[in-house]
C-alpha positions in Angstrom: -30.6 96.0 -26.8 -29.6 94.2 -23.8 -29.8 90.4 -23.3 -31.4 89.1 -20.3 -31.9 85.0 -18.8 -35.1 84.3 -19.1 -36.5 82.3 -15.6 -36.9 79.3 -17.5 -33.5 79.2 -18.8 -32.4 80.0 -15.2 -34.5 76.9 -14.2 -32.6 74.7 -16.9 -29.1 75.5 -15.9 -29.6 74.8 -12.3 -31.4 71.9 -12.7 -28.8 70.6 -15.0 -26.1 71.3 -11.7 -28.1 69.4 -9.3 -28.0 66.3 -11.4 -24.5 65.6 -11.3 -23.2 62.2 -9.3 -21.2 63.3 -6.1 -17.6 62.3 -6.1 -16.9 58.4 -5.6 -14.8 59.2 -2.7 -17.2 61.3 -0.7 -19.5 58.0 -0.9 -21.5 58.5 2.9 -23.4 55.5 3.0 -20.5 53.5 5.1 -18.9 51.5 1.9 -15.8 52.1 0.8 -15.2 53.9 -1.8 -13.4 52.7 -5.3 -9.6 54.7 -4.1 -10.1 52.7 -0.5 -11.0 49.3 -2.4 -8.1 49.6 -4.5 -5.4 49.4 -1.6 -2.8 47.0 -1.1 -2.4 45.3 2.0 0.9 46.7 2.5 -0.6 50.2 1.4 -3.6 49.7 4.3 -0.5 48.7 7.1 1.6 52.2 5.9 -1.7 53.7 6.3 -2.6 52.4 9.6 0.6 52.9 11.6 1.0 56.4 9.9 -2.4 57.4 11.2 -2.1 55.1 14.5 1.6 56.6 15.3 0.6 59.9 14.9 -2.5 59.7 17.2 -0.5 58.0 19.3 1.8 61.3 20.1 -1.3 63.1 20.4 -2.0 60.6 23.3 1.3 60.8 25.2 1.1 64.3 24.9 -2.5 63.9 26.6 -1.2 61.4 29.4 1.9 64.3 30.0 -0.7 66.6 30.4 -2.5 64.6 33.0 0.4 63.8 35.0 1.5 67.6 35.1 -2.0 68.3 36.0 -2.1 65.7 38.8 1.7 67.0 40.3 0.2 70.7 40.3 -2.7 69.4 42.2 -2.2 70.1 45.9 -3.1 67.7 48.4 -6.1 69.0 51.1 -6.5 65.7 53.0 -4.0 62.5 53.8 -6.9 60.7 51.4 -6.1 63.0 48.7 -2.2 62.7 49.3 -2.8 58.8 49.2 -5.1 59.2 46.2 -2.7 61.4 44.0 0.4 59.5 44.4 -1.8 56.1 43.1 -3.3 58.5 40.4 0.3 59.6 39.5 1.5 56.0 39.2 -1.6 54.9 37.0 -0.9 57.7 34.8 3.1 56.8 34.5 2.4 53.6 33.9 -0.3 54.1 31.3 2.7 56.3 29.0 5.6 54.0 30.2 6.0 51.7 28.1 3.9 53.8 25.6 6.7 56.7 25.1 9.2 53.4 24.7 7.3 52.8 21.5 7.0 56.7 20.1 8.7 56.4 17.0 8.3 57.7 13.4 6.1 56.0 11.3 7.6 53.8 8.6 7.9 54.7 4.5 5.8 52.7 2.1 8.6 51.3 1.2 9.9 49.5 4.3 6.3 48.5 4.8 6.3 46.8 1.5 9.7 45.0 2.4 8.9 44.0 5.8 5.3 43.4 5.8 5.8 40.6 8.9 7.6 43.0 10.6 5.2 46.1 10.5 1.9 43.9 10.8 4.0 42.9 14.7 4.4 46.1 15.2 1.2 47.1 14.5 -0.4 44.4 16.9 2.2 45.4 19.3 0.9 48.9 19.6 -2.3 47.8 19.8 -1.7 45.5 22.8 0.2 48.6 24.5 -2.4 50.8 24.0 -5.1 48.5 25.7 -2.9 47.9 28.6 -2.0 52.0 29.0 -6.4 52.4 28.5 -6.7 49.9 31.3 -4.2 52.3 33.4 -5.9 55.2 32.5 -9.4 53.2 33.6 -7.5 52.8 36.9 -6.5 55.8 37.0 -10.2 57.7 36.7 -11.8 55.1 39.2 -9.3 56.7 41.7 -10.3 60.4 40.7 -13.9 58.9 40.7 -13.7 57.1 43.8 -12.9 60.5 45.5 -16.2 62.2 44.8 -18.3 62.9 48.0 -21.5 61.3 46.3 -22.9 60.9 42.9 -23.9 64.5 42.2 -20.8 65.9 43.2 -17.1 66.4 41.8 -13.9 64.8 43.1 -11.4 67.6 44.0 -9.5 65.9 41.3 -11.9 66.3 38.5 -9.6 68.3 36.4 -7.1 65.6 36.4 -10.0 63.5 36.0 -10.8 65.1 32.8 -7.0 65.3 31.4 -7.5 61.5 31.5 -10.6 61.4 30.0 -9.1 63.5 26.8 -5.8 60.8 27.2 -8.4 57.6 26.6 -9.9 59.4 23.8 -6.8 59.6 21.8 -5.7 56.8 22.8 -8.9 55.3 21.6 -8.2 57.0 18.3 -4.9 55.7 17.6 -5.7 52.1 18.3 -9.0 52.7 16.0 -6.3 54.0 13.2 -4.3 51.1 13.7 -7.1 48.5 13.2 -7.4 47.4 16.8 -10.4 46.9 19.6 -10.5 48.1 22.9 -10.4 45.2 25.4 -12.9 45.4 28.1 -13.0 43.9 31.7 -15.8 42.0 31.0 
């Protein structure tokens, strides 16, 4: 004779999965959870210029791929000529002194011997990552300021939006490293 599950056990056994506590570090409400707590300040530093350094590539890669988008684009008008060659030197100088500071992210270890050193660093990046969004600002109010009217694209949009990916990164990597975007204002 063949043993079926009755319904009610079925019930029982799936009840008893939906009871379990979800993991500590899956914890959604916005704290931190108990592993994120538990960090060191020098572990929190490794973390942030690991995370920040590596955006930070992603973001001169984005800034390389506005400035090849912007010397592709051809010039239809002496306004556009004019425009492009103050769009191109926005963009250089938002990944200037950037690219200077491209470098592998420190161990643990050094972190942990040099905290001074790292936390600089860290504020350095920071500091050069406001100035190169403030370039990058610039450098979409010229794109923007080309547009016929409000409803309408400038001819360089798409080096308008190359730009706009550029700031997002760039964003990211100063969020990773524990630092807020200066405004204008």
């Amino acid at each position: 004779m063949k043993r079926t599950l009755t319904p009610w056990l079925l019930v029982l056994i799936a009840l008893g999965g939906c009871s379990s506590k979800p993991p500590e570090s899956t914890v959604s409400d916005g704290t931190k959870s108990p592993v994120e707590e538990q960090k060191t300040p020098q572990e929190t530093l490794h973390e942030q210029l690991r995370s920040g350094i590596f955006q930070l590539g992603a973001g001169l890669d984005s800034i390389e791929s506005a400035l090849n988008e912007a010397h592709k684009t051809k010039a239809t008008s002496q306004e556009i000529k004019e425009a492009l060659a103050d769009l191109e030197d926005a963009i250089n100088d938002a990944g200037g002194t950037l690219a200077e500071e491209d470098d592998d992210a420190p161990t643990l270890e050094r972190v942990t011997a040099d905290m001074p050193t790292y936390e600089a660093r860290r504020k350095k990046l920071c500091d050069l990552i406001n100035d190169s969004l403030h370039s990058l600002n610039d450098a979409r109010g010229i794109v923007d300021g080309l547009a016929p009217s409000d409803d309408q694209e400038s001819p360089l949009e798409p080096v308008g939006q190359k730009i706009d990916v550029a700031m997002d990164d760039l964003r990211g990597a100063l969020e990773a490293l524990g630092g807020q975007e200066e405004t204008d204002e």
